[in-house]
C-alpha positions as CSV (number, residue, x, y, z in Angstrom):
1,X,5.8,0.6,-11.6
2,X,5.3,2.2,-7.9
3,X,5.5,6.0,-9.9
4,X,3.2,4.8,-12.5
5,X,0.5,3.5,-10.3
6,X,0.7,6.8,-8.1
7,X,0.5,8.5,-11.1
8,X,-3.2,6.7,-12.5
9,X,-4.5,7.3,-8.8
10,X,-3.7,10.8,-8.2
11,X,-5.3,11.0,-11.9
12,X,-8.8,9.6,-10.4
13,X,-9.1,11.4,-7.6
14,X,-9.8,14.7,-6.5
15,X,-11.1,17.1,-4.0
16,X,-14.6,17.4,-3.2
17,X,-17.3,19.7,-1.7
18,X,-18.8,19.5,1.7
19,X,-21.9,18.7,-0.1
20,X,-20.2,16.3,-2.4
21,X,-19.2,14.2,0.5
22,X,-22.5,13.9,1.9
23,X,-24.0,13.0,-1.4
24,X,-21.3,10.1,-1.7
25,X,-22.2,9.0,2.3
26,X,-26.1,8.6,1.7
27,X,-25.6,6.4,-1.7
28,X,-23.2,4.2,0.3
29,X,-25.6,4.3,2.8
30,X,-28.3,2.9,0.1
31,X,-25.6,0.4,-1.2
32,X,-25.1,-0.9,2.1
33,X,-28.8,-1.2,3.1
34,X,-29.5,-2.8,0.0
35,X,-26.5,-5.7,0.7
36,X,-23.8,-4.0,-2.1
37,X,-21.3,-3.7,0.5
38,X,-18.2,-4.1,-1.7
39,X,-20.0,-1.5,-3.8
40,X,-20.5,0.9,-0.9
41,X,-17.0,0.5,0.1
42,X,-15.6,1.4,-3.0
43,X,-17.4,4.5,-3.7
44,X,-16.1,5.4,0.1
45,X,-12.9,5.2,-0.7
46,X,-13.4,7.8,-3.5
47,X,-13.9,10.3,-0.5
48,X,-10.4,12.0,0.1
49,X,-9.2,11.0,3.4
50,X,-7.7,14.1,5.6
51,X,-4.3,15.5,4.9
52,X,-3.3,14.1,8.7
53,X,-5.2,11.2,8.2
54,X,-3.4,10.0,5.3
55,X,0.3,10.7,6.6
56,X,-0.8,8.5,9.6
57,X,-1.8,5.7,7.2
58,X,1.4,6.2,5.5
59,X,3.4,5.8,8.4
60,X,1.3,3.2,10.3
61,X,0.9,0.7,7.4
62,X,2.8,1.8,4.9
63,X,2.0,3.8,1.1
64,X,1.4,0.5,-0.7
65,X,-1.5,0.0,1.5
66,X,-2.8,3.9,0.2
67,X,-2.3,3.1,-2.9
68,X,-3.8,-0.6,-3.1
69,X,-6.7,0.5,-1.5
70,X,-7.6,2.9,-3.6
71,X,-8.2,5.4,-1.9
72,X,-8.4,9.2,-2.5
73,X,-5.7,11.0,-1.3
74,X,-6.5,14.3,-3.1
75,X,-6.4,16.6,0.2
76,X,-3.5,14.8,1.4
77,X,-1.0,15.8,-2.2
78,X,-2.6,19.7,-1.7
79,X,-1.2,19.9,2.0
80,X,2.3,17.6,1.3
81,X,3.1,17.7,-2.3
82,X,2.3,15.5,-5.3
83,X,5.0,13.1,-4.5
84,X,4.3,12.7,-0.7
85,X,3.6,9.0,-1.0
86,X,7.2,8.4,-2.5
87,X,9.2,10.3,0.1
């Protein structure tokens, strides 16, 4: 079940432009300003979180947390590996 859930996320996400990223900050801006904040905060999280970042989650609070959340760890497989999370 663990494999298979790491499987549909890394699926999902993906790495992004500079510009990409921006363009994904001012709509959750927008979201947020217009009171969609569980909105906003799910297009966030489809932001790739640094490499560095993401080990520190991993090791802070665990990978279930990663991989509950949602959140895009695209950068984080390029620098340690597709299966990072289950090492």
């Amino acid at each position: 079940m663990y494999n298979e859930r790491v499987e549909v996320l890394n699926m999902k996400h993906r790495l992004m432009t500079e510009r990409e990223k921006i363009e994904i900050f001012k709509k959750t801006l927008e979201l947020e300003e217009s009171g969609k904040a569980e909105e906003a905060k799910a297009l966030q999280r489809t932001v790739p979180i640094p490499a560095y970042l993401a080990k520190i989650f991993k090791e802070k609070v665990g990978a279930d947390f990663l991989i509950q959340g949602g959140y895009n760890l695209a950068e984080a497989e390029v620098e340690y590996g597709q299966d990072w999370l289950t090492r």
